[in-house]
Backbone as CSV, one residue per row, in Angstrom:
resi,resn,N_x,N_y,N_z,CA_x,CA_y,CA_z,C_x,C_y,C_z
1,UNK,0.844,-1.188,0.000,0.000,0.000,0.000,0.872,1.228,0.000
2,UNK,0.692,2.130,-0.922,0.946,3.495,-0.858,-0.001,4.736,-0.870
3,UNK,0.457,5.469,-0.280,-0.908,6.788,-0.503,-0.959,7.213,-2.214
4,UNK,-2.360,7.598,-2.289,-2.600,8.028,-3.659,-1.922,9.284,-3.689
5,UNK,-1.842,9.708,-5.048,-0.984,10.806,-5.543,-1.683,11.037,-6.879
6,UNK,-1.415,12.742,-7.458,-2.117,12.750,-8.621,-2.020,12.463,-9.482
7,UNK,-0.531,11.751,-9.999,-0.327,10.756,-11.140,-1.014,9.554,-10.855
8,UNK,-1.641,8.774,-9.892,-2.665,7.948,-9.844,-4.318,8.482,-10.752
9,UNK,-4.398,9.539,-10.874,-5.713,9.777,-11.484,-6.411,8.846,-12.532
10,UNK,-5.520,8.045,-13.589,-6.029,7.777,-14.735,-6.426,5.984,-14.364
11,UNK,-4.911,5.559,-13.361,-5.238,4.154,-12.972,-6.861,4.522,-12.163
12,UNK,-7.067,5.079,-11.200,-7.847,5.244,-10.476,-9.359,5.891,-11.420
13,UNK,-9.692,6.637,-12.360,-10.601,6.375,-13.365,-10.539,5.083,-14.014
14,UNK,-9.737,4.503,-14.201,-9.717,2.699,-15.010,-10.462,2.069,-13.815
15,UNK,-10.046,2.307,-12.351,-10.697,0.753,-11.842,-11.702,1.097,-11.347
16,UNK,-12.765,2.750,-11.858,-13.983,3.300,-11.082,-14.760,2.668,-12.460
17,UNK,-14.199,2.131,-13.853,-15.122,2.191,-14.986,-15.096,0.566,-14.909
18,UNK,-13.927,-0.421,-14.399,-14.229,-1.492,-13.933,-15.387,-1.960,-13.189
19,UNK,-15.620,-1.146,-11.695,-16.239,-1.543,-10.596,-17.886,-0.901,-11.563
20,UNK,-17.864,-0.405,-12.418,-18.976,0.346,-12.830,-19.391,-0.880,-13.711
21,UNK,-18.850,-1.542,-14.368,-18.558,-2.090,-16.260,-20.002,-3.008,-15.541
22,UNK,-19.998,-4.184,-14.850,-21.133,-4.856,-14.872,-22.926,-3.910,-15.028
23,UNK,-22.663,-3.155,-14.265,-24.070,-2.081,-14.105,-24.092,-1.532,-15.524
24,UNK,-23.156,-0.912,-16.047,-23.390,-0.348,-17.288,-23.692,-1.200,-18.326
25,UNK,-22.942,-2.557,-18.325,-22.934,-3.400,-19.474,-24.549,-3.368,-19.995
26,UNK,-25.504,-2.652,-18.893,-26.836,-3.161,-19.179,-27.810,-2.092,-19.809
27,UNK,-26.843,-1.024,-20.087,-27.130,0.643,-20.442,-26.865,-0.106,-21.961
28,UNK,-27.608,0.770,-23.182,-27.612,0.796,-24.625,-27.312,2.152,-24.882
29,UNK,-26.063,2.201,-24.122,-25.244,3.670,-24.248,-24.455,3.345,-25.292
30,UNK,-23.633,4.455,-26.596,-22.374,4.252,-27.650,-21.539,4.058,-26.575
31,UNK,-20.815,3.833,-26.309,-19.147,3.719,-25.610,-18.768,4.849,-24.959
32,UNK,-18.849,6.061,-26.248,-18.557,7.497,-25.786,-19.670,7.726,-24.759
33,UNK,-20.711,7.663,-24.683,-21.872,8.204,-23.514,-21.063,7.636,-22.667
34,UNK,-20.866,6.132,-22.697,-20.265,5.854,-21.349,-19.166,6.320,-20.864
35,UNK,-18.114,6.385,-21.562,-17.041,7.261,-21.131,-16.890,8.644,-20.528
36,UNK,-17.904,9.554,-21.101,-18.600,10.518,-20.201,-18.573,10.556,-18.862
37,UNK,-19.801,9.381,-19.066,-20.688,9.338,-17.654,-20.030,8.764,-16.849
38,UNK,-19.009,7.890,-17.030,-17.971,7.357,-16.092,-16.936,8.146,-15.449
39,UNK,-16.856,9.376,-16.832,-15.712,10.348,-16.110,-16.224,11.194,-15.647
40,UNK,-17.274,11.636,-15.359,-17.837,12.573,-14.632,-18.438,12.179,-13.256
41,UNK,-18.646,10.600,-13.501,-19.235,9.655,-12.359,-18.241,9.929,-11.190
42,UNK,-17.174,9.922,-11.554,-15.661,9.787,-10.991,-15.380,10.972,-10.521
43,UNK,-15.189,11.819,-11.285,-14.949,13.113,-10.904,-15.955,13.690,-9.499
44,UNK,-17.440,13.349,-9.640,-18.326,13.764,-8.378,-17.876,12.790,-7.283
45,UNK,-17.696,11.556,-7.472,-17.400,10.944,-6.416,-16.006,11.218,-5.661
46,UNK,-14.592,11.560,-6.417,-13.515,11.610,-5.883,-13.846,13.122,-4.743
47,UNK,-14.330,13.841,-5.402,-14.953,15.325,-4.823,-15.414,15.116,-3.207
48,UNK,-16.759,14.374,-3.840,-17.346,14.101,-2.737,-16.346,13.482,-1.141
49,UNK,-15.514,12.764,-1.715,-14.603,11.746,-1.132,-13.250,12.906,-0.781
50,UNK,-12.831,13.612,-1.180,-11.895,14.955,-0.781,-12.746,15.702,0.098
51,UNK,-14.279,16.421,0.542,-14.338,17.031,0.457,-15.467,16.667,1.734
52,UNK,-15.955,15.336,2.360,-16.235,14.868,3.563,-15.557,13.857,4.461
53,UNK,-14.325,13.992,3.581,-13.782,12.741,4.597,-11.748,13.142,4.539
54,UNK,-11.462,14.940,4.348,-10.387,15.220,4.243,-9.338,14.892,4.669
55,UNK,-9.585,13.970,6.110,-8.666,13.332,6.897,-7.978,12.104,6.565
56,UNK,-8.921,11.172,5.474,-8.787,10.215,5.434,-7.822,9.844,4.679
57,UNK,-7.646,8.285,5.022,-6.398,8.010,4.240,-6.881,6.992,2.546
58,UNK,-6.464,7.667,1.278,-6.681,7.043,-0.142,-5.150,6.941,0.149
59,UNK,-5.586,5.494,-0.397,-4.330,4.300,-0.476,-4.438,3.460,-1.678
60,UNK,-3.367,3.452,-2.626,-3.334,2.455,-3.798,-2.611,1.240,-3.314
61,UNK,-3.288,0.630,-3.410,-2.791,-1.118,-3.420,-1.780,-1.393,-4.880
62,UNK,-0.541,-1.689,-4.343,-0.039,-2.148,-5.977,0.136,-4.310,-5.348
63,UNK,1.182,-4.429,-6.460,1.505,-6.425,-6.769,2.571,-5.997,-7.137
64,UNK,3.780,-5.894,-7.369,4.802,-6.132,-8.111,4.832,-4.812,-8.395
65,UNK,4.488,-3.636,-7.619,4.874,-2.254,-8.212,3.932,-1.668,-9.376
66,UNK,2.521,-2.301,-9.012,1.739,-2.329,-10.424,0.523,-1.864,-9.443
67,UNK,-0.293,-0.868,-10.035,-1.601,-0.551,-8.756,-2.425,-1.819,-9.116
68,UNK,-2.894,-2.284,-8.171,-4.351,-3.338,-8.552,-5.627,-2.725,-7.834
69,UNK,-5.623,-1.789,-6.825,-6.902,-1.195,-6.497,-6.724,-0.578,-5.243
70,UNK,-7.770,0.439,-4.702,-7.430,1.396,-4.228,-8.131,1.027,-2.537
71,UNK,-7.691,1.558,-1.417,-8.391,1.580,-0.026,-8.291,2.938,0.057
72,UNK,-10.004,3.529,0.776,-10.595,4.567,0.993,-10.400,4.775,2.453
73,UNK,-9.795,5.307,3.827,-10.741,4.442,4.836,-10.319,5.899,6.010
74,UNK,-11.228,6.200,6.965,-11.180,7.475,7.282,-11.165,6.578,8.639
75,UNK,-9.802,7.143,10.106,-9.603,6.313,11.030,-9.749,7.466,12.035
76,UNK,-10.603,8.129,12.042,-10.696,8.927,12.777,-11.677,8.812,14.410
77,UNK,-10.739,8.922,15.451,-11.124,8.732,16.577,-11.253,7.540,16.886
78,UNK,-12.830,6.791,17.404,-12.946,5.029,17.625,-13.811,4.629,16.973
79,UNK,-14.187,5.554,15.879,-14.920,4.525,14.857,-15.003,5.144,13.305
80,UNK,-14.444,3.975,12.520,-13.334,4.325,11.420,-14.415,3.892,10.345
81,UNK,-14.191,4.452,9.463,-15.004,3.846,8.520,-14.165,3.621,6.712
82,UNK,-14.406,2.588,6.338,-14.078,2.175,4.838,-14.802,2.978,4.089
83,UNK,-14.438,3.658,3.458,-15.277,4.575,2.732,-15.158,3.864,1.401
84,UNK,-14.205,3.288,0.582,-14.270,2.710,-0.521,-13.126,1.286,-0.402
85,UNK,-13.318,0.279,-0.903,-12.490,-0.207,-1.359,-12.789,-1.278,-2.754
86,UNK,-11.446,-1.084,-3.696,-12.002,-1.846,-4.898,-10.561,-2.523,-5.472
87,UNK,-10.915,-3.717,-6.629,-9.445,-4.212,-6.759,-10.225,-4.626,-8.316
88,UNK,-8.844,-4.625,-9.409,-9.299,-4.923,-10.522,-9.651,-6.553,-10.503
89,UNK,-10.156,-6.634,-11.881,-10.863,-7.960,-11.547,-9.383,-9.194,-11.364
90,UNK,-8.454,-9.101,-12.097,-7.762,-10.185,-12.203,-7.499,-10.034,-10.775
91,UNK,-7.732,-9.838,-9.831,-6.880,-9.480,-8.142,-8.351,-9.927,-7.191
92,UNK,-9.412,-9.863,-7.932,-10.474,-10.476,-6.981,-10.646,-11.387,-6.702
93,UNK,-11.259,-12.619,-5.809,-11.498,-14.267,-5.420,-10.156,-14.656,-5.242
94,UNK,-8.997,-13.913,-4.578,-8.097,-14.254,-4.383,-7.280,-14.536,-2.881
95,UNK,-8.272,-13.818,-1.803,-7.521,-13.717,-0.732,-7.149,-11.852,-0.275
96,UNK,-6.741,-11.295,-1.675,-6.193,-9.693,-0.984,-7.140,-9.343,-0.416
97,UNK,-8.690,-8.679,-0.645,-9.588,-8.126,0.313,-9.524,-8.717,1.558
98,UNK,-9.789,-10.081,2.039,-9.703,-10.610,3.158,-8.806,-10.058,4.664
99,UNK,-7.629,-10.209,3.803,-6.252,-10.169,3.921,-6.355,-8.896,4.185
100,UNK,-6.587,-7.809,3.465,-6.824,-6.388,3.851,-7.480,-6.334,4.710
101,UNK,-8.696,-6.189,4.791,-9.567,-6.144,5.879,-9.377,-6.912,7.234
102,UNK,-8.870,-8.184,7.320,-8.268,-8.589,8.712,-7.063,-7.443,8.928
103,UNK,-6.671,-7.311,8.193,-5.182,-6.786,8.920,-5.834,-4.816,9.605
104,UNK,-6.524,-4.545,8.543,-7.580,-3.094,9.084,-8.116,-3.943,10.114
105,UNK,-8.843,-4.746,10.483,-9.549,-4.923,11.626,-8.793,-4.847,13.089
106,UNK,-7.401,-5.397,12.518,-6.924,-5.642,13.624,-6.111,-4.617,14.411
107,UNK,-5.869,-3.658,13.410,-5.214,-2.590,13.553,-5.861,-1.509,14.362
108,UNK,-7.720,-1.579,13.864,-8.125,-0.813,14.539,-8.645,-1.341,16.117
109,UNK,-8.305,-2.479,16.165,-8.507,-2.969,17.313,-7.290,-2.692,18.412
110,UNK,-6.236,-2.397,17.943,-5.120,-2.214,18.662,-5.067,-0.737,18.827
111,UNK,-5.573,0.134,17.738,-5.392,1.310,18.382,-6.614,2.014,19.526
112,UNK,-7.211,0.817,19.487,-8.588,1.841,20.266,-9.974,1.912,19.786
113,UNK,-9.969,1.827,18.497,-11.042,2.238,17.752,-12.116,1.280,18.116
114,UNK,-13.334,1.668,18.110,-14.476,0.781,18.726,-15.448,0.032,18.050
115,UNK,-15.451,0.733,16.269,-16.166,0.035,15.655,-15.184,0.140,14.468
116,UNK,-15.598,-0.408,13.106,-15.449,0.303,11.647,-16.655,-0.344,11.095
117,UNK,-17.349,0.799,10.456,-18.102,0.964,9.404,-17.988,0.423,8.027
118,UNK,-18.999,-0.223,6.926,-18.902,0.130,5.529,-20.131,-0.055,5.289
119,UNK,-20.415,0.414,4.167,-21.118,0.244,3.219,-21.323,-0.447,1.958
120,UNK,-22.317,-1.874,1.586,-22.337,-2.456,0.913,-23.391,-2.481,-0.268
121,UNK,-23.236,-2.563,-1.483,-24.506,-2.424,-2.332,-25.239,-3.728,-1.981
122,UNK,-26.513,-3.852,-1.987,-27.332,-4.948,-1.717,-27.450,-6.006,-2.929
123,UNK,-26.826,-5.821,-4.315,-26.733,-6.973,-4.755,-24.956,-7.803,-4.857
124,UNK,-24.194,-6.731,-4.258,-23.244,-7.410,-3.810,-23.190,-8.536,-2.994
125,UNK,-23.529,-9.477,-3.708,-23.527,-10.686,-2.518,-22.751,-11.398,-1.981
126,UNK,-21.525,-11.499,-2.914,-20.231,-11.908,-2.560,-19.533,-10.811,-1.335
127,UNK,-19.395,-9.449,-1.147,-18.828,-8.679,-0.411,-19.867,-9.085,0.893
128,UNK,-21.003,-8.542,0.480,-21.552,-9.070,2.096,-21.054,-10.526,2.787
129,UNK,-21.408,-11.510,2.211,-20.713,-12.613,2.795,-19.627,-12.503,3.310
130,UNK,-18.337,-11.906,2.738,-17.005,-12.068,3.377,-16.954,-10.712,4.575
131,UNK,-17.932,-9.513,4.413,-17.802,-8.820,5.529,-18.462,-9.480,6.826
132,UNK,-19.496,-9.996,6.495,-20.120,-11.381,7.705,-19.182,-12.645,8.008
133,UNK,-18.269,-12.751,7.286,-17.383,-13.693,7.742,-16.385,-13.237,8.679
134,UNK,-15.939,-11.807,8.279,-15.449,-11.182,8.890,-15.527,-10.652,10.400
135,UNK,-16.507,-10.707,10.432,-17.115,-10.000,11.791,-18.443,-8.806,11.155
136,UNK,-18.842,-8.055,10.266,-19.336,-7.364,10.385,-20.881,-8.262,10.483
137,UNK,-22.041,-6.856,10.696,-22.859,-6.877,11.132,-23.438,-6.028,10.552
138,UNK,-24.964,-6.529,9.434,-25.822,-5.765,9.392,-26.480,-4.518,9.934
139,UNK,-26.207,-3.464,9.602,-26.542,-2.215,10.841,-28.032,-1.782,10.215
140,UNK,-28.436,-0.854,8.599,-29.445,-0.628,8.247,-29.437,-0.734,6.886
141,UNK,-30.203,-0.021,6.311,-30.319,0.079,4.795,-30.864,1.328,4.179
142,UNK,-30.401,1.623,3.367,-30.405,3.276,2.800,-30.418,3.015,1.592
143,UNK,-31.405,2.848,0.836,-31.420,2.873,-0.748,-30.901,1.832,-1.379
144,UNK,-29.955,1.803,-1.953,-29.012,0.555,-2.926,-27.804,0.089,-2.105
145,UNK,-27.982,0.386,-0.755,-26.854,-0.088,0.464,-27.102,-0.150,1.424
146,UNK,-26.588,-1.387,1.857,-26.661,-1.710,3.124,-25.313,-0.974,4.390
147,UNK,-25.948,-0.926,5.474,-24.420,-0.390,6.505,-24.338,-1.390,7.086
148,UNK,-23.009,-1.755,7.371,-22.473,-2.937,8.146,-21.273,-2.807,9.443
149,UNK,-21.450,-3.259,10.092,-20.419,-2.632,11.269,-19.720,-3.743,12.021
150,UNK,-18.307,-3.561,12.019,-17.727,-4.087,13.199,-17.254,-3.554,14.067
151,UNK,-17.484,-4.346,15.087,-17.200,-3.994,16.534,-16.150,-4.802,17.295
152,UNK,-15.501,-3.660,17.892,-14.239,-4.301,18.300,-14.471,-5.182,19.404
153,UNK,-14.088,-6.168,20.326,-13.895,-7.146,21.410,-12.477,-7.519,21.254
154,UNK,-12.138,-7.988,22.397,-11.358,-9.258,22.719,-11.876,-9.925,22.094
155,UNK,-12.938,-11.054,21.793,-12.909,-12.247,20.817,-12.709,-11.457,19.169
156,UNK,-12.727,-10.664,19.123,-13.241,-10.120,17.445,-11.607,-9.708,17.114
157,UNK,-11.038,-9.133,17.697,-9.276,-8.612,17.559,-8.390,-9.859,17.971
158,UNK,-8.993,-10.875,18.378,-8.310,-12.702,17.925,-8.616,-13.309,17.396
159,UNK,-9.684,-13.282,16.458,-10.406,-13.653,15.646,-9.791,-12.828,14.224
160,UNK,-9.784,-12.043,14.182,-8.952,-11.180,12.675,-7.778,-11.187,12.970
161,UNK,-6.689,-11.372,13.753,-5.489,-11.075,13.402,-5.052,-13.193,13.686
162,UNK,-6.205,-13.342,13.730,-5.276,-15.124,13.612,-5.250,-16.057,12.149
């Protein structure tokens, strides 16, 4: 992991039109509409993401010195929240998210922090599962996402870092 930087911009539009490509595949947009709407998709969201969560830490994940996808995650005070995380496809069903997220769990368990937060789309069904494997916990639902929360313990901070 390294912090993002603004020569990351273009990898980081590639893996927002990835995480997008299934939803769109279903749009009877030319290519160019989509390219648009992807770069502008991007542009409101990075905004949004600078501009409520300034503290936080954007982190590019590389493999071999190569980005494969990015961690969003704002650790502020004792309850931290994932604001994004995404990995290109050849890097998914592999172990890295897991692997990420135990090692965030455990981290925030050592410093104090009392919960961490995310947010999941509700037909993500694969992410929910592994955040429930994880420890998280259904919290509510807001439109096209679900909130999910973990909470720190003694059993839950030996449970992720084993």
């Amino acid at each position: 992991m390294r912090w993002a930087t603004e020569s990351d911009g273009v990898f980081l539009r590639g893996l927002y039109a990835w995480l997008r490509a299934e939803e769109l595949a279903l749009v009877a947009w030319p290519e160019g509409a989509k390219t648009a709407f992807l770069d502008s998709q991007f542009d409101l969201q990075h905004r949004h993401f600078v501009q409520h969560f300034a503290d936080a830490e954007f982190l590019i994940l590389e493999c071999k010195g190569e980005p494969v996808g990015r961690l969003y995650v704002s650790c502020e005070k004792e309850d931290w929240l994932v604001i994004d995380i995404g990995l290109l496809p050849a890097y998914r069903g592999k172990g890295i998210g897991s692997a990420l997220l135990m090692q965030l769990l455990a981290t925030a368990g050592q410093l104090g922090a009392r919960s961490v937060a995310l947010h999941v789309e509700l037909r993500n069904v694969r992410a929910h599962a592994l955040y429930l494997r994880l420890g998280f916990r259904d919290e509510s639902q807001e439109g096209f996402h679900r909130l999910m929360r973990w909470r720190a313990s003694a059993g839950n901070a030996q449970l992720n870092i084993a």
